[in-house]
C-alpha positions in Angstrom: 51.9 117.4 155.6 54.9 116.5 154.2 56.7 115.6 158.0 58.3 112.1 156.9 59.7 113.7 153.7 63.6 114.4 154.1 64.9 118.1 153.3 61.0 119.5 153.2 61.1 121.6 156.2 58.5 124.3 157.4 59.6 126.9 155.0 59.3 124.2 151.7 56.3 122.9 153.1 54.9 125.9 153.0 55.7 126.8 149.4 54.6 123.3 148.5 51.2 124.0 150.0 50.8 127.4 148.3 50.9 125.6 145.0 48.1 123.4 145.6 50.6 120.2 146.6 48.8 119.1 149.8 50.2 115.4 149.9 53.1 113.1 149.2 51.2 110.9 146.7 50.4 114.3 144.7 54.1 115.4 144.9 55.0 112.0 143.9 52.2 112.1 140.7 53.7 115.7 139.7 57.8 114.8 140.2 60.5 117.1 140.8 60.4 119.5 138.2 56.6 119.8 138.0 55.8 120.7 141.8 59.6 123.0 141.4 57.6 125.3 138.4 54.3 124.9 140.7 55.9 126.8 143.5 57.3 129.4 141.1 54.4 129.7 139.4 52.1 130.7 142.6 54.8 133.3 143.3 57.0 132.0 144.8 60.5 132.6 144.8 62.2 129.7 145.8 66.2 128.8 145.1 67.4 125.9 143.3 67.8 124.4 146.3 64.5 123.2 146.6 64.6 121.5 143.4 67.1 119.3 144.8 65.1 119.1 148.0 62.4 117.8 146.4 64.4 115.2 144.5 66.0 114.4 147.5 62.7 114.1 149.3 61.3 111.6 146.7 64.4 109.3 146.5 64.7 109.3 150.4 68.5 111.0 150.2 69.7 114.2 151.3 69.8 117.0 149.2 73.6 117.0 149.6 73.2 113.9 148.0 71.6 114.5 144.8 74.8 114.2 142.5 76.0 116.7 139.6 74.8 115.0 137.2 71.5 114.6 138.6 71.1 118.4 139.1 71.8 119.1 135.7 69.7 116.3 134.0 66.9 118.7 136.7 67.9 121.9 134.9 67.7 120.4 131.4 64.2 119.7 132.1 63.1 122.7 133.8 64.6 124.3 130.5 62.4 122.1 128.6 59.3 122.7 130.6 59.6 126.2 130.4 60.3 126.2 126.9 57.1 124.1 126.2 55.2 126.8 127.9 56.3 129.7 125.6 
């Protein structure tokens, strides 16, 4: 499923398939932050180091990789998401 994605093992795979994301192209159309609340939102619990996984995985770099900045530009708009939904 999502094999030649880096950082999306088994276990995010898995999480990434709960929520209804059954290809890269729909990962892709959804971004980060999207397919991140998806996976909350179908119960799971993942960390925030699947956010980073998932950027990671759509850029082609490790999640190592994904710089400080980046990861909070990510958890400005998760904020903003989440707000929009209240």
């Amino acid at each position: 499923m999502f094999h030649k994605l880096r950082n999306l093992g088994m276990a995010s795979s898995q999480m990434l398939y709960f929520a209804g994301i059954r290809s890269e192209d729909q990962l892709r159309a959804m971004g980060t932050v999207a397919a991140y609340l998806a996976v909350t939102k179908a119960g799971c619990s993942p960390s925030l180091n699947l956010l980073w996984a998932i950027e990671g995985a759509l850029t082609d770099r490790d999640w190592t990789d994904v710089s400080r900045n980046e990861r909070t530009s990510l958890l400005f708009q998760l904020d903003d998401y989440e707000q929009g939904e209240k």
